[in-house]
C-alpha positions in Angstrom: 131.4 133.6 14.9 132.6 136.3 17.6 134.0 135.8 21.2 132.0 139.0 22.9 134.3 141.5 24.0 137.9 139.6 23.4 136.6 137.5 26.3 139.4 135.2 27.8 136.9 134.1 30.2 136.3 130.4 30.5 132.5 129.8 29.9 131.7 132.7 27.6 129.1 132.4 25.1 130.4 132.5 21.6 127.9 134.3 19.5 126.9 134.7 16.0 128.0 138.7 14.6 128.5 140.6 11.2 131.8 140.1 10.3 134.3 142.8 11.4 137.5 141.1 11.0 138.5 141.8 14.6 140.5 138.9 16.1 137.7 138.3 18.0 136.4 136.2 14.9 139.8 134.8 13.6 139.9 130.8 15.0 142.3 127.9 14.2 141.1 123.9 13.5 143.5 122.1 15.3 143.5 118.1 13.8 142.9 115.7 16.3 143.8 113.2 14.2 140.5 111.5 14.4 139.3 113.0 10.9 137.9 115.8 14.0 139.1 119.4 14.3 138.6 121.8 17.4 138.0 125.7 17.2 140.2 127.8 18.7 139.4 131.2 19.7 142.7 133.4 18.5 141.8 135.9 21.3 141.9 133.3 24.2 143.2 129.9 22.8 140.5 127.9 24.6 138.6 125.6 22.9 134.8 125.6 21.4 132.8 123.4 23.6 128.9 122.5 23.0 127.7 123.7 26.9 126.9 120.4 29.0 127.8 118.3 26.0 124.2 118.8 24.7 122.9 117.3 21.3 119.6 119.4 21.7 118.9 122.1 19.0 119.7 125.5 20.0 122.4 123.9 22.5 125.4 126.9 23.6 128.3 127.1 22.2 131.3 128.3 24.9 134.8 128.4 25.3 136.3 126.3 27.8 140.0 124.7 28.7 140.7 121.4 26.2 139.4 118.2 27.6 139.7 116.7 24.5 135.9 115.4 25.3 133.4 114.8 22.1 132.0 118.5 22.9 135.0 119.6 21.5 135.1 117.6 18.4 133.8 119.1 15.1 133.3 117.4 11.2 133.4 119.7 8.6 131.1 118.3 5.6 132.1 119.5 2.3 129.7 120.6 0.5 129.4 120.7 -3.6 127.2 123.2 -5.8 126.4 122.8 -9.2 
C-alpha cells in the first residue's frame, strides 16, 4: 500500500504500488482491544477508513481522522501453507 505523494491530506485515496520502501508505505496496527487493529499511515498518522463505510467490492480505501467507527476496524486472518 502507498499514500500518493506523502499526502497528509484527509480523504486521500490510498493506492496499491510496487514496493519502494519510502515511508509513504511504512503503517502501524494500533490494537483496539477488540481482537481489531487500525492502519496507520507513518506519513500522516490518520487512520485507514473504507470510504462511506461501504461493504461493496472495489469500495475506496482513504485516510481520514480516527472515529473509531467499524470503517476503521480491520482482522487479520492468519493464513497456513503446507
Amino acid at each position: 500500500m502507498d499514500v500518493p505523494g506523502s499526502s497528509t491530506q484527509q480523504g486521500t485515496r490510498i493506492q496499491q504500488y510496487t514496493y519502494n520502501a519510502g515511508d509513504n508505505q511504512w503503517f502501524t496496527l494500533p490494537d483496539n482491544g477488540d481482537g481489531t487493529v487500525s492502519i496507520v499511515p507513518v506519513v500522516s498518522l490518520l487512520t485507514l477508513t473504507i470510504q462511506g463505510g461501504s461493504l461493496a467490492d472495489g469500495a475506496h480505501l482513504i485516510q481520514s481522522g480516527y472515529t473509531g467507527d467499524a470503517s476503521q476496524r480491520f482482522y487479520f486472518i492468519p493464513v497456513y501453507v503446507h
